[in-house]
Biopython code that builds the backbone (N, CA, C, O; Angstrom):
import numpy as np
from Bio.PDB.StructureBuilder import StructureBuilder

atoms = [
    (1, "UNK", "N", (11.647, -0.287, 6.108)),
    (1, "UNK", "CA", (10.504, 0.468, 6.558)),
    (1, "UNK", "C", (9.360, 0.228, 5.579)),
    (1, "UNK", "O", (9.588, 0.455, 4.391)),
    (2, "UNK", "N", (8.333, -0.141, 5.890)),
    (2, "UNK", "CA", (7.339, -0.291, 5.139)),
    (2, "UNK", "C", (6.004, 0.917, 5.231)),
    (2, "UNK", "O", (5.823, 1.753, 6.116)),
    (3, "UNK", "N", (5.128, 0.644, 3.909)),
    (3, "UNK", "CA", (4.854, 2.162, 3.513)),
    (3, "UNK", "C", (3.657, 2.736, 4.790)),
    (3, "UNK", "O", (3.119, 3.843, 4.767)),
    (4, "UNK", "N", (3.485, 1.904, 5.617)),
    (4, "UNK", "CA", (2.522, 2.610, 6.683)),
    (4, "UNK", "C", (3.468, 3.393, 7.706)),
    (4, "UNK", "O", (3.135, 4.556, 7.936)),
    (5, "UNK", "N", (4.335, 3.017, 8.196)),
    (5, "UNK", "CA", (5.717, 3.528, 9.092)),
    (5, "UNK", "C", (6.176, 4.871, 8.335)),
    (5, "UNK", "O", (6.326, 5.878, 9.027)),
    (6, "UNK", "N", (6.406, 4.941, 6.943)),
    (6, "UNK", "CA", (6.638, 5.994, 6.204)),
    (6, "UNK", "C", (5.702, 6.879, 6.206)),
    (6, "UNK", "O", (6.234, 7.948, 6.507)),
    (7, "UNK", "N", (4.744, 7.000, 6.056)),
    (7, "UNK", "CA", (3.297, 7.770, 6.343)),
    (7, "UNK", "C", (3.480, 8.105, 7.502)),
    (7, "UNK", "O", (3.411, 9.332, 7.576)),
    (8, "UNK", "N", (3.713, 7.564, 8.621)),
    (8, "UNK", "CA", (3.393, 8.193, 10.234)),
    (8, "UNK", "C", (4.712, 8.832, 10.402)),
    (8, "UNK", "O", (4.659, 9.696, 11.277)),
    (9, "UNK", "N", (5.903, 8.702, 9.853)),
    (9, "UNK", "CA", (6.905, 9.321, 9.583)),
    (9, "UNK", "C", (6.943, 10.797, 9.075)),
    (9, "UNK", "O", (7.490, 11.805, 9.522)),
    (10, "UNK", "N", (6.232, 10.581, 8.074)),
    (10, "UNK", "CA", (5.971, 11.809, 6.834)),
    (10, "UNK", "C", (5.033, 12.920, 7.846)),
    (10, "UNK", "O", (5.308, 14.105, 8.030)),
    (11, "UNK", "N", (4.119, 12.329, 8.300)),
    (11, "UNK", "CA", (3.292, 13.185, 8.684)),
    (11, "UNK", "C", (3.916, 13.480, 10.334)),
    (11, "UNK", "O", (3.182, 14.221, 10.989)),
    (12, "UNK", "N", (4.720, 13.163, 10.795)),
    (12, "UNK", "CA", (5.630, 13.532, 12.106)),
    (12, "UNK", "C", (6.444, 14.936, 11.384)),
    (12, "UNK", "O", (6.259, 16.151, 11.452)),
    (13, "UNK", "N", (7.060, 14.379, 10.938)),
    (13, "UNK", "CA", (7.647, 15.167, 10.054)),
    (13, "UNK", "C", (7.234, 16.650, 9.779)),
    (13, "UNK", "O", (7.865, 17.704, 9.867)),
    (14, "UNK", "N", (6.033, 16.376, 9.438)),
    (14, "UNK", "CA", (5.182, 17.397, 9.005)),
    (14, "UNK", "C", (4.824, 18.541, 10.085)),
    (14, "UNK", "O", (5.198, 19.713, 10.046)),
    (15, "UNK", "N", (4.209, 18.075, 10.822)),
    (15, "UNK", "CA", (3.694, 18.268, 12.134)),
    (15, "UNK", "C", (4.815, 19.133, 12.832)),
    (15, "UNK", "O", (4.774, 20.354, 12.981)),
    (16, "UNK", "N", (5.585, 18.484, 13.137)),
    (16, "UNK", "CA", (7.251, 18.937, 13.229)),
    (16, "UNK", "C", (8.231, 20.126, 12.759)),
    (16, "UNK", "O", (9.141, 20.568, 13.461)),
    (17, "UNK", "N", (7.902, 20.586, 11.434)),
    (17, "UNK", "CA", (8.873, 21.192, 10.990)),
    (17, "UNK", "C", (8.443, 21.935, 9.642)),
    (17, "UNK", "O", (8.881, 22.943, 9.089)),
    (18, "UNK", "N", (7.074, 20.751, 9.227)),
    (18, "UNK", "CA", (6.023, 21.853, 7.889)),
    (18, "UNK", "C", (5.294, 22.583, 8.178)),
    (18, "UNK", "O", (4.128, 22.254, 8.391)),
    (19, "UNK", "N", (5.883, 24.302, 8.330)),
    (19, "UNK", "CA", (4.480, 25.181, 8.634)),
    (19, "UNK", "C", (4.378, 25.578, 7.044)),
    (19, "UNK", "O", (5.239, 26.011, 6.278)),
    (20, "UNK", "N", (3.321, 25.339, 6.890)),
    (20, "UNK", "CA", (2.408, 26.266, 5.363)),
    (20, "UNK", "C", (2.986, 27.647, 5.218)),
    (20, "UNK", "O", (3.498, 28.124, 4.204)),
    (21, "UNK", "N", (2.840, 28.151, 6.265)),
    (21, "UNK", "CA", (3.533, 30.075, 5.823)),
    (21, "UNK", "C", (4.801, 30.303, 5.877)),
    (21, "UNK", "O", (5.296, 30.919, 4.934)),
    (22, "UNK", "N", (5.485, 29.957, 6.764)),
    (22, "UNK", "CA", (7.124, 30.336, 7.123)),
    (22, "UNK", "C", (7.735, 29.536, 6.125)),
    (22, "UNK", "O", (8.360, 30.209, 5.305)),
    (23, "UNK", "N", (7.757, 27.983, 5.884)),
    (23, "UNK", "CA", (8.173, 27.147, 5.341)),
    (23, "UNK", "C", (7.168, 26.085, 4.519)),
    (23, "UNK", "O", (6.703, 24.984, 4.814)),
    (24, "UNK", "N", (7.041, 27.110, 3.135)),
    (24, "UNK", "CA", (6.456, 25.940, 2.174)),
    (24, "UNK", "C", (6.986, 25.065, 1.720)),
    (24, "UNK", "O", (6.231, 24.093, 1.699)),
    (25, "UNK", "N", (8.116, 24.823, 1.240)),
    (25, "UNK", "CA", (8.914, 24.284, 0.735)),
    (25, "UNK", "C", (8.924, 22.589, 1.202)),
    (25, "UNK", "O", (8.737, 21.546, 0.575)),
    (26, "UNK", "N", (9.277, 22.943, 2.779)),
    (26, "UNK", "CA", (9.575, 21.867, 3.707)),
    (26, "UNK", "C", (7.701, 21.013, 4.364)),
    (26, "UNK", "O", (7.406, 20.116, 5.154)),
    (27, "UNK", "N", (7.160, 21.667, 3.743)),
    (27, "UNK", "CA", (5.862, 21.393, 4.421)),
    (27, "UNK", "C", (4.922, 20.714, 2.689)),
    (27, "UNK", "O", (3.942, 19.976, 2.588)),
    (28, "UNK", "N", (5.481, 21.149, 1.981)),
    (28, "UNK", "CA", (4.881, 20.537, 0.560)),
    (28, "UNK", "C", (5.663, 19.194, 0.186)),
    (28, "UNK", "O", (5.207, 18.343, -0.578)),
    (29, "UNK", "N", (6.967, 19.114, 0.860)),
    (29, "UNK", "CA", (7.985, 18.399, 0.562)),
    (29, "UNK", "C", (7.309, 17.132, 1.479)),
    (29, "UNK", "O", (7.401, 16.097, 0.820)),
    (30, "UNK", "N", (6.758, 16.933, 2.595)),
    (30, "UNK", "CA", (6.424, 16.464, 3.421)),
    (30, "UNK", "C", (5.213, 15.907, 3.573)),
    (30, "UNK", "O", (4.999, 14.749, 3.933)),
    (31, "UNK", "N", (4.233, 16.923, 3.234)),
    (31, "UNK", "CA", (2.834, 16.726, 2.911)),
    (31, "UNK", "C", (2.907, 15.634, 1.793)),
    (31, "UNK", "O", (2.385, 14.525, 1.904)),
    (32, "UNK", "N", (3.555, 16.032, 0.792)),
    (32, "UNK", "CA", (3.623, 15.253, -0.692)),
    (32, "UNK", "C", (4.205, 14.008, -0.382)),
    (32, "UNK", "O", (3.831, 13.121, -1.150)),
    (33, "UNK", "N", (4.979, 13.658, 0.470)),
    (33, "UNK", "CA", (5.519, 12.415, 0.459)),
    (33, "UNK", "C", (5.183, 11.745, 1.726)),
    (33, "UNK", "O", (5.886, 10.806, 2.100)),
    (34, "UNK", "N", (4.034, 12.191, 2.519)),
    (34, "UNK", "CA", (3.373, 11.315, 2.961)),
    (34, "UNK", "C", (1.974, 10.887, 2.088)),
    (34, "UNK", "O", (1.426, 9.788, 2.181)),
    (35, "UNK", "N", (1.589, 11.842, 1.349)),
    (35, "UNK", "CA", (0.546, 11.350, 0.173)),
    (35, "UNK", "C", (0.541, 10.502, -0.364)),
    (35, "UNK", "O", (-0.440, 9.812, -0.639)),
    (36, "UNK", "N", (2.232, 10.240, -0.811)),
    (36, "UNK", "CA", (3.090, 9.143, -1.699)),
    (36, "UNK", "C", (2.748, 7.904, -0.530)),
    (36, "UNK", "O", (1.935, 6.992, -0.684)),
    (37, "UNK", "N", (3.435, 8.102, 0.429)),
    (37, "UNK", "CA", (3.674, 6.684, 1.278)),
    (37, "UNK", "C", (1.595, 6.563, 0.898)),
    (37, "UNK", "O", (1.403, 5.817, -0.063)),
    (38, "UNK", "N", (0.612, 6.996, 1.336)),
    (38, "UNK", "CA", (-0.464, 6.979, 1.624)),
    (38, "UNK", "C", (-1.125, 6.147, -0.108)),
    (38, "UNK", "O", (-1.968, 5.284, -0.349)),
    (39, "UNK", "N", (-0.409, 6.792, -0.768)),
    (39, "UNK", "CA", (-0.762, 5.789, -2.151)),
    (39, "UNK", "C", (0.031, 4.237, -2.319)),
    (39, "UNK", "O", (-0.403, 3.277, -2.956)),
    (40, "UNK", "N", (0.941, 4.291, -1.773)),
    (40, "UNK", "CA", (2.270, 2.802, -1.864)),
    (40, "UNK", "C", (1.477, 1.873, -0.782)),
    (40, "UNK", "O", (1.559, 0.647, -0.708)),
    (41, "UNK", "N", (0.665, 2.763, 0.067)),
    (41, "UNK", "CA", (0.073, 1.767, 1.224)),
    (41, "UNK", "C", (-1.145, 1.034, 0.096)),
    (41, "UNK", "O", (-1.232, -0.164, -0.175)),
    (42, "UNK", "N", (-1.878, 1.985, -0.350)),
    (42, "UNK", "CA", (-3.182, 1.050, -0.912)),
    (42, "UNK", "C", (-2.676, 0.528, -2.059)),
    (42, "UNK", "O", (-3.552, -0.159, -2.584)),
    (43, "UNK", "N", (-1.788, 0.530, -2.620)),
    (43, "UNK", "CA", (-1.138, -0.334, -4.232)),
    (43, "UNK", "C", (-1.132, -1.633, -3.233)),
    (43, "UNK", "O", (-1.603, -2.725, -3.550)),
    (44, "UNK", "N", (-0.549, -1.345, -2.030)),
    (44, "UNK", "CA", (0.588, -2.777, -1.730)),
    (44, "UNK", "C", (-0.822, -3.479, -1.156)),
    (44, "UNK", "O", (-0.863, -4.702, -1.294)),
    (45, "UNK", "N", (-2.109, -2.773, -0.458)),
    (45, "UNK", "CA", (-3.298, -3.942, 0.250)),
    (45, "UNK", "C", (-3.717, -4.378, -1.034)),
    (45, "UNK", "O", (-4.093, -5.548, -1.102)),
    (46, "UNK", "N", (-3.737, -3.563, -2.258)),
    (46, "UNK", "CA", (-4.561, -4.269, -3.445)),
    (46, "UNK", "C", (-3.970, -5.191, -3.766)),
    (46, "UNK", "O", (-4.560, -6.208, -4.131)),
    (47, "UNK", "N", (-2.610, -5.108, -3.724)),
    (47, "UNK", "CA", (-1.929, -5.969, -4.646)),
    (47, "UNK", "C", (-1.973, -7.429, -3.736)),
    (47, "UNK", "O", (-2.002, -8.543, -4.259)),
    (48, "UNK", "N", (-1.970, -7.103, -1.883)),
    (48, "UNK", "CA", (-2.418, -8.439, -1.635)),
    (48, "UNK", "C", (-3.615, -9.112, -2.030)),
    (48, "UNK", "O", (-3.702, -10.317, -2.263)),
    (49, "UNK", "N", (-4.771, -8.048, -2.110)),
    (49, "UNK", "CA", (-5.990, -8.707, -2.225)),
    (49, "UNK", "C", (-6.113, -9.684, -3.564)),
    (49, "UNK", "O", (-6.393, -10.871, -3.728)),
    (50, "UNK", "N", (-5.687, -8.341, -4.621)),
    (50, "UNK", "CA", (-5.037, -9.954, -6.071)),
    (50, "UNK", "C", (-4.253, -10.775, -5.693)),
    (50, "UNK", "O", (-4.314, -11.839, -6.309)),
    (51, "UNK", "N", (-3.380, -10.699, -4.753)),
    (51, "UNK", "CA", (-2.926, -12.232, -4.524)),
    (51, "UNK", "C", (-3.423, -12.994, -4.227)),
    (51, "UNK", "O", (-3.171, -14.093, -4.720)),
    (52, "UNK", "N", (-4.341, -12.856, -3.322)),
    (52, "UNK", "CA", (-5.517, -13.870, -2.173)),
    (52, "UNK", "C", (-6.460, -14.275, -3.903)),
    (52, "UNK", "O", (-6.352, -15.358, -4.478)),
    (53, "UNK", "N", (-7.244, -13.187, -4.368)),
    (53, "UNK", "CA", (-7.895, -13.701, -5.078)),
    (53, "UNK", "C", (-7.216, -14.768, -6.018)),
    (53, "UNK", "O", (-7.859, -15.802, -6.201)),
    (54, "UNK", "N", (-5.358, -14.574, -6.957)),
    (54, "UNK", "CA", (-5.382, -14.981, -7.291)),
    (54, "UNK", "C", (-4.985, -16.944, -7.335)),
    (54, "UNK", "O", (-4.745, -17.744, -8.240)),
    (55, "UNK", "N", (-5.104, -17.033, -5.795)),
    (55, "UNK", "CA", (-4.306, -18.002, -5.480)),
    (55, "UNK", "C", (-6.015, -18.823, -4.836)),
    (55, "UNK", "O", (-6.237, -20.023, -4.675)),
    (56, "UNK", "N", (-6.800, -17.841, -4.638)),
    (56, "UNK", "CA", (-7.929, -18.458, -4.390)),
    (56, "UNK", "C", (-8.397, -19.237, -5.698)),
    (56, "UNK", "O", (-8.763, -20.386, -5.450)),
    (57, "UNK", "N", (-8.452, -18.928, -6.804)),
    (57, "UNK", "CA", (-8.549, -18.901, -8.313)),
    (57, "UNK", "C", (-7.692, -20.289, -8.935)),
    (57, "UNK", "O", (-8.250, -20.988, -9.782)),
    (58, "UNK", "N", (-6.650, -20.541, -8.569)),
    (58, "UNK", "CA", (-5.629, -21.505, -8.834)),
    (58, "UNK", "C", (-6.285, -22.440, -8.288)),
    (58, "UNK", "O", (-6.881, -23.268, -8.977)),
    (59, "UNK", "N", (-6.290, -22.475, -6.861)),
    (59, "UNK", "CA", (-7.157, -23.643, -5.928)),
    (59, "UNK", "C", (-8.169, -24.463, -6.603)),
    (59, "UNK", "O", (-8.269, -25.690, -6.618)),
    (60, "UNK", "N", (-9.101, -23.327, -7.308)),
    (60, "UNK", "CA", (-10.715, -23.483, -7.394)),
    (60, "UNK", "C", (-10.046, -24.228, -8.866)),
    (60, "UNK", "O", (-10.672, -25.259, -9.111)),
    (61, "UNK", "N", (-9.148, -24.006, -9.692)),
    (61, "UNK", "CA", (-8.873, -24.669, -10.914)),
    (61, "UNK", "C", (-8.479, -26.115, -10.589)),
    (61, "UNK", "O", (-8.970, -27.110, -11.120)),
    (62, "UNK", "N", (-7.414, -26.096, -9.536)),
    (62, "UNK", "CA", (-6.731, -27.548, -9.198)),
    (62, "UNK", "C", (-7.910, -28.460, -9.100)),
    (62, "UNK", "O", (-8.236, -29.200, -10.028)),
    (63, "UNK", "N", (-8.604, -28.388, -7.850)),
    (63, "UNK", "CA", (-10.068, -28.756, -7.321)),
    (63, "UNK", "C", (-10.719, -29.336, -8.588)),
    (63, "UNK", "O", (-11.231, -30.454, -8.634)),
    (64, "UNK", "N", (-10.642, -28.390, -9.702)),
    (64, "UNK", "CA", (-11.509, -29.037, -10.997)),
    (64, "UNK", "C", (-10.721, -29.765, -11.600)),
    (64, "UNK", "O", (-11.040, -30.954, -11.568)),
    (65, "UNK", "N", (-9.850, -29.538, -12.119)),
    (65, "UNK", "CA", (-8.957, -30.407, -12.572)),
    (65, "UNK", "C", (-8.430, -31.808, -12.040)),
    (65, "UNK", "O", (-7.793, -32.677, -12.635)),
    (66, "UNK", "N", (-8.878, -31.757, -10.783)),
    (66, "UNK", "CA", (-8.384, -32.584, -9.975)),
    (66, "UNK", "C", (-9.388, -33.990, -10.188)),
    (66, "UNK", "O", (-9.026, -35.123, -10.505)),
    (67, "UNK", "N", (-10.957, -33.416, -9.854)),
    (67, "UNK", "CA", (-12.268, -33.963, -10.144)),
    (67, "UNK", "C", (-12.435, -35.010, -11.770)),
    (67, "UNK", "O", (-12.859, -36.120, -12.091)),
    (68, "UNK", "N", (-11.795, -33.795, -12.432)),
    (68, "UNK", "CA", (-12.125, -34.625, -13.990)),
    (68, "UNK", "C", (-11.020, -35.539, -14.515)),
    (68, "UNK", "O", (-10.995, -36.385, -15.409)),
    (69, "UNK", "N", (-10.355, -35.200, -13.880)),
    (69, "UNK", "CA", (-8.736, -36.613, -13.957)),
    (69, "UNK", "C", (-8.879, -37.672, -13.246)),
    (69, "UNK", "O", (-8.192, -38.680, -13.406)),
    (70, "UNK", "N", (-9.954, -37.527, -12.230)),
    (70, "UNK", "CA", (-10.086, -39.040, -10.882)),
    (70, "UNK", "C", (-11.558, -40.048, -11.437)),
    (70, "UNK", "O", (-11.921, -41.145, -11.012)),
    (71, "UNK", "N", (-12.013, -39.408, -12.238)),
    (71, "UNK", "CA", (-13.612, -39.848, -12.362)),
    (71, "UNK", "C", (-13.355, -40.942, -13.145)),
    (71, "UNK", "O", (-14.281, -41.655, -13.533)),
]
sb = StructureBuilder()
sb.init_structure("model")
sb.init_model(0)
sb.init_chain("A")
sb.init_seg("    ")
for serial, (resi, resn, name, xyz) in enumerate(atoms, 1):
    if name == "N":
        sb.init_residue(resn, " ", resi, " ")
    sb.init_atom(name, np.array(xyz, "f"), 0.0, 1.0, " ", f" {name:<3s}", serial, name[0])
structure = sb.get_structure()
């Protein structure tokens, strides 16, 4: 399960079975760990976006390296 599925999970969940007054417990428990999935989602787009950048970055080195070894 990946962390966007967990979020729509969490917050089913929530919706479901976390009322704020009758049941805090189960509704903080729920709330909080769709917050969690909701933070694991933007670690994991950043962490693609440093990938893209860093592989964009490698490229742009080869490319040069490539240039000053052929000349």
């Amino acid at each position: 399960m990946n962390s966007k599925m967990a979020r729509i999970c969490f917050y089913g969940n929530l919706k479901l079975i976390g009322n704020r007054e009758t049941d805090p417990e189960k509704y903080n428990l729920y709330f909080g760990l769709a917050k969690l999935a909701e933070a694991v989602s933007d670690v994991d787009c950043r962490v693609q976006l440093l990938s893209q950048e860093v592989n964009a970055l490698r490229s742009l080195n080869e490319n040069t390296d490539s240039s000053k070894g052929g000349g």
